[in-house]
C-alpha positions in Angstrom: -16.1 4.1 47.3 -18.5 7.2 46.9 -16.8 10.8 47.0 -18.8 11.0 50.4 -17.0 8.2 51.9 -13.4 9.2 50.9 -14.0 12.3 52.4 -15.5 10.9 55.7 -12.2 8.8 55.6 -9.7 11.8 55.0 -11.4 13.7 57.4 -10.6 10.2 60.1 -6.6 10.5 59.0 -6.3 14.4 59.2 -7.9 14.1 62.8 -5.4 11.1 63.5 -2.4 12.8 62.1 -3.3 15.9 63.9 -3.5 13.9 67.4 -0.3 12.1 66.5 1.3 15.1 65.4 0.8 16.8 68.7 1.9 14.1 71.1 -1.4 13.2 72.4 -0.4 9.6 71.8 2.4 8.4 73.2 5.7 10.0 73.4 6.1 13.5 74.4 4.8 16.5 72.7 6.0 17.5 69.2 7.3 21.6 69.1 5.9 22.7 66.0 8.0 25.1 64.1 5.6 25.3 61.5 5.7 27.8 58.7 4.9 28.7 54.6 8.1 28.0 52.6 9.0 30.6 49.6 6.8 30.8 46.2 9.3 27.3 44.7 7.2 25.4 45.8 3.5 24.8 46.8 2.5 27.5 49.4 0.1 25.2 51.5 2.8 23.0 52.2 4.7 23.6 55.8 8.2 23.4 56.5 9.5 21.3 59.2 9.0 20.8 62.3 11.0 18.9 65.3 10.9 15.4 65.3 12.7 12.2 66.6 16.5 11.5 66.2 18.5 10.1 63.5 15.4 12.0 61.0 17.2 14.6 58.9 16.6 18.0 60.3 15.2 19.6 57.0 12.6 16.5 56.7 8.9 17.4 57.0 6.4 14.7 58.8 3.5 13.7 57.4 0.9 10.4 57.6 0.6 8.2 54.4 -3.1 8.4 53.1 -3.0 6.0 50.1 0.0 3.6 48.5 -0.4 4.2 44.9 1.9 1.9 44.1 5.6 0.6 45.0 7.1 4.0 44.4 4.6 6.2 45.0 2.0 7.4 48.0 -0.4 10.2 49.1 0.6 12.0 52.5 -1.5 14.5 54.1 0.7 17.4 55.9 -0.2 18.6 59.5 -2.1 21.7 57.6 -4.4 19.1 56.1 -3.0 19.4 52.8 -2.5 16.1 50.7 0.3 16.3 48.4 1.6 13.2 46.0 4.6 11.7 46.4 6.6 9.7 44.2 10.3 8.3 46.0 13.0 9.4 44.7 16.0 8.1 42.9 14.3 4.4 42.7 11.7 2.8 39.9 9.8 0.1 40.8 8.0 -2.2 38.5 4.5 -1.7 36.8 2.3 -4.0 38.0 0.9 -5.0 34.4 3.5 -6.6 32.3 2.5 -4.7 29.2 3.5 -1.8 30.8 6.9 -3.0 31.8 9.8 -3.0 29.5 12.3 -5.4 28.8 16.2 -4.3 29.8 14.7 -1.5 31.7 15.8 -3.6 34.9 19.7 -4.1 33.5 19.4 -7.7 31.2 15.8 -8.4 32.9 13.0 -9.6 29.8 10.8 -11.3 31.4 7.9 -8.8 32.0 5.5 -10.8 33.7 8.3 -11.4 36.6 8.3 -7.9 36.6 5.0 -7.2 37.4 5.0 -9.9 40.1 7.5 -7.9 41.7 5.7 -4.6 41.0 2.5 -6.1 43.4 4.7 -7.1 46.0 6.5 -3.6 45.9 3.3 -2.3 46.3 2.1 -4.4 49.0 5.6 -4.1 51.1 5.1 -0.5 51.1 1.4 -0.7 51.7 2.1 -3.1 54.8 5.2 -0.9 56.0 4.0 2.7 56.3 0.3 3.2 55.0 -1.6 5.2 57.7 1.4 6.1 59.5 3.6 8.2 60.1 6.5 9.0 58.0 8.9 12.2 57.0 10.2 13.0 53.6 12.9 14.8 52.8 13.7 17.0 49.5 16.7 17.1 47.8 18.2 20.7 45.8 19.9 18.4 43.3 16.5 17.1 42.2 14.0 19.2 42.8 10.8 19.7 45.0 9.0 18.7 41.9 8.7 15.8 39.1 7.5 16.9 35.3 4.2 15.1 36.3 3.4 17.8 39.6 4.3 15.1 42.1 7.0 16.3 44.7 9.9 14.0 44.4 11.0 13.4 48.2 13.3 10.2 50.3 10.9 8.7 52.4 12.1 7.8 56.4 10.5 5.4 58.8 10.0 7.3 62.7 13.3 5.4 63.5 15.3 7.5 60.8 15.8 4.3 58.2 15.9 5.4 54.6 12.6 3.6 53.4 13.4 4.8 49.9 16.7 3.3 50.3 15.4 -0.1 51.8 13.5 -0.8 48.3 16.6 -1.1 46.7 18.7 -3.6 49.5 15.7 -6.2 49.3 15.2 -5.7 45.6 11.8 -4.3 45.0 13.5 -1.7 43.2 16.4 -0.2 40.7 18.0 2.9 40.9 16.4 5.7 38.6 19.6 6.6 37.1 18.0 8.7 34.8 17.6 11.8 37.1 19.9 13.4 39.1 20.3 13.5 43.0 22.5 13.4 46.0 22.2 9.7 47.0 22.3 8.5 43.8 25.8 6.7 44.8 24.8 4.8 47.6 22.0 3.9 45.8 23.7 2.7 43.5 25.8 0.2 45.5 22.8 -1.0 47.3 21.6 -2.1 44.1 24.6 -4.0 43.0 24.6 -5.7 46.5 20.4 -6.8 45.4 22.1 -7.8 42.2 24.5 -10.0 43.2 22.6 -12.3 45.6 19.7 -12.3 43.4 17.4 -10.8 45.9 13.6 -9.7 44.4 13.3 -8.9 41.1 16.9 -9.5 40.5 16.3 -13.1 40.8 13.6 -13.0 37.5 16.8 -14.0 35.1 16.7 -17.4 37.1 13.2 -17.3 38.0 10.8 -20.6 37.0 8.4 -18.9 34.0 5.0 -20.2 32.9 5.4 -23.4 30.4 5.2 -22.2 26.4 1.5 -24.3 26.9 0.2 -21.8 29.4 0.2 -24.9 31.6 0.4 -23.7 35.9 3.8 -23.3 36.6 6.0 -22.3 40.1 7.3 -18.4 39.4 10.5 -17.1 40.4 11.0 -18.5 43.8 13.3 -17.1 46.5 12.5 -19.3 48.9 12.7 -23.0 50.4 8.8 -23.0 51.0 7.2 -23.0 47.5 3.7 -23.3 46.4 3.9 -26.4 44.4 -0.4 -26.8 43.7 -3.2 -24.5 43.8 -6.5 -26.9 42.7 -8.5 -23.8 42.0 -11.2 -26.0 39.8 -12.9 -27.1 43.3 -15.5 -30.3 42.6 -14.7 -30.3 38.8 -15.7 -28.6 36.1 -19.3 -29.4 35.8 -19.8 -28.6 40.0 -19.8 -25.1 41.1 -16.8 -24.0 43.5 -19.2 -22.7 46.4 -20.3 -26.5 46.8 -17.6 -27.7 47.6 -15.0 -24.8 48.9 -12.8 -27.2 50.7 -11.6 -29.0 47.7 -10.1 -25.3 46.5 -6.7 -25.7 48.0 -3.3 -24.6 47.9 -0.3 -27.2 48.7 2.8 -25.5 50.3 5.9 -27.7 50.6 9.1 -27.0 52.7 12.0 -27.3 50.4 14.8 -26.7 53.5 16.9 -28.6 55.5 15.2 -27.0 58.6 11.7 -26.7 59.7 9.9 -23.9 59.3 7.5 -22.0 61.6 4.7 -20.2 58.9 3.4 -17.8 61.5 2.6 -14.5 60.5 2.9 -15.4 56.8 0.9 -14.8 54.2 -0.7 -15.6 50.8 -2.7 -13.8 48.4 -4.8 -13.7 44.9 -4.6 -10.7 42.8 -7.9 -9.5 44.2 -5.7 -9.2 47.3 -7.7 -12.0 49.4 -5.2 -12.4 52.4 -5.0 -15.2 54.7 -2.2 -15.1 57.8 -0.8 -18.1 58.8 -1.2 -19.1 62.4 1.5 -20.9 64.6 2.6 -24.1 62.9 5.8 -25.5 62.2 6.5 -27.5 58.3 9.1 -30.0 58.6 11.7 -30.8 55.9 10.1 -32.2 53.1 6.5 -31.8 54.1 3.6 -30.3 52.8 0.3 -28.2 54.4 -2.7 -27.7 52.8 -4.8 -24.6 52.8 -8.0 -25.1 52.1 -11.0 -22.3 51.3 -13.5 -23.1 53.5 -14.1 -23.6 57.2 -12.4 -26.4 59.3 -10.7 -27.1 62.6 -6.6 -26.6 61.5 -4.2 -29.5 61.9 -0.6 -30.0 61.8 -1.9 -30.9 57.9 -5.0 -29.4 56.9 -5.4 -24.9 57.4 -8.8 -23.3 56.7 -9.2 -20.3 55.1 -12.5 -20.0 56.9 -14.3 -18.5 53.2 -17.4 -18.8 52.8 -16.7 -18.1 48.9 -14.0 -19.6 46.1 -11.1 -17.2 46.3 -9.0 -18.4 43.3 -10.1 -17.7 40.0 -10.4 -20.6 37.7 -9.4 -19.1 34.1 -5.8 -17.1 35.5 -5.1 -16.2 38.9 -1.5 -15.7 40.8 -1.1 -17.3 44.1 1.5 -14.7 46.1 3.4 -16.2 49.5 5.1 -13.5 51.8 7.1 -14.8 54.8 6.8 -13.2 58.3 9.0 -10.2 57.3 6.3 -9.1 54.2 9.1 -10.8 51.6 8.1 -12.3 48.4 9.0 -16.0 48.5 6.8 -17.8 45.9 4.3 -17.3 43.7 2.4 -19.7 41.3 0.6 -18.9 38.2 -2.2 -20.3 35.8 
């Protein structure tokens, strides 16, 4: 994107976050209290105003710009400044395995689980509060401030749940131990819970890793629908994928005792290609397969509806979210 183009798009979220912020959608009116905090911290920055219930009173709203990653975002203030943010109190994990390291998660070695879970951290928070509304909230133990510039702030939803906190009870994330602050307690016990029933990246240390031949291989599932095939070579090796886009597929097989409805869930490539599943149930013990290109769905056969191969042929990562934007599978090659 050209520096013209991000600044045409800023310019759209500072306009929405100004109309938002004064109650011209929805709701009734916001009372700004708005004012310049002392010289501690950045003097562009306002302090807070009134907001909805169940909020902490000291916590300032803003609108998420950009998700950096699972732990940190971009927020533009009603003033139109934009500040980084990075949560604080939880770590989650790089999204390259080389720049994850091993017992950094408790026991955890295995760095390219990691990183799986350091993509879906990202794209959990990217789904749950990226151009929206959210407040943040500072904490005196801590700091306004990290040693990189980025204010260190908990992050709530409009409803007044801890987002920061909600990282570490579904296991995108660990408690950042290695700081100080106020929460750092309950944080703590959240993250035992995550341990304890294996949930996100805590279930790595009984995940299903890549074969020592480098052979494609089902990855740390949490679920009872897995991916159990992606044939990502569509037509063969000597016939080119765009020729035949419906033989690039990906199986999906219902592991459960029940049946499963798929609607509203989703799977992705590492280039982020996304396709939502519509409304169809997958009995016990069946499979579905989603093909690339363009069909009329059955009860068997999805289409993507591509008009161009979306799995890479030398190493890719298939990723499968259920409705609720959970990691349940992923498969690797």
């Amino acid at each position: 994107m050209t520096p013209r183009a991000r600044y045409a798009l800023l310019m759209v979220a500072m306009v929405l976050f100004s109309v938002i912020a004064s109650g011209c959608i929805g709701g009734s009116p916001v009372t700004s209290t708005e004012s310049y905090p002392s010289d501690t911290f950045s003097s562009t920055i306002p302090t807070p105003a009134t907001h909805a219930a169940n909020v902490p009173a000291d916590a300032i709203k803003v609108y998420v710009v950009k998700v950096i990653d699972g732990d940190t975002i971009d927020v533009a203030f009603s003033n139109g400044t934009v500040e980084r943010v990075r949560f604080l109190g939880v770590d989650t994990p790089e999204t390259s395995a080389s720049r994850n390291k091993a017992d950094e998660y408790d026991h955890i070695t295995d760095l390219e689980c990691l990183a799986s879970w350091g993509v879906a951290a990202k794209f959990f928070v990217r789904d749950s509060i990226q151009d929206r509304v959210v407040y943040i909230e500072f904490d005196p133990i801590a700091g306004k401030r990290g040693y990189y510039g980025r204010l260190l702030a908990y992050v709530y939803l409009k409803n007044g749940t801890d987002f920061t906190a909600l990282l570490v009870k579904k296991g995108y994330a660990r408690v950042y131990t290695e700081g100080k602050f106020r929460k750092e307690g309950k944080y703590v016990s959240y993250q035992k819970t995550a341990e304890s029933r294996k949930l996100g990246l805590w279930g790595c240390e009984v995940g299903r890793y890549a074969n020592e031949n480098g052979a494609a291989t089902n990855v740390a599932s949490t679920g009872d629908v897995v991916i159990v095939k992606v044939h990502y070579d569509a037509g063969g090796p000597h016939v080119r994928d765009t020729e035949q886009l419906n033989d690039e597929y990906v199986v999906l097989e219902n592991r459960d005792s029940t049946t499963v409805n798929l609607k509203g869930w989703l799977i992705m490539d590492k280039a982020d290609h996304r396709y939502y599943f519509p409304s169809v149930t997958l009995q016990p013990g069946k499979r579905i397969v989603l093909h690339t290109g363009k069909g009329t769905n059955t009860a068997h056969d999805l289409y993507w509806g591509s008009g161009r191969a979306i799995w890479n042929n030398d190493h890719d990562t298939a990723y499968l979210y259920n409705s609720q934007g959970e990691l349940v599978d992923e498969f690797s090659w």
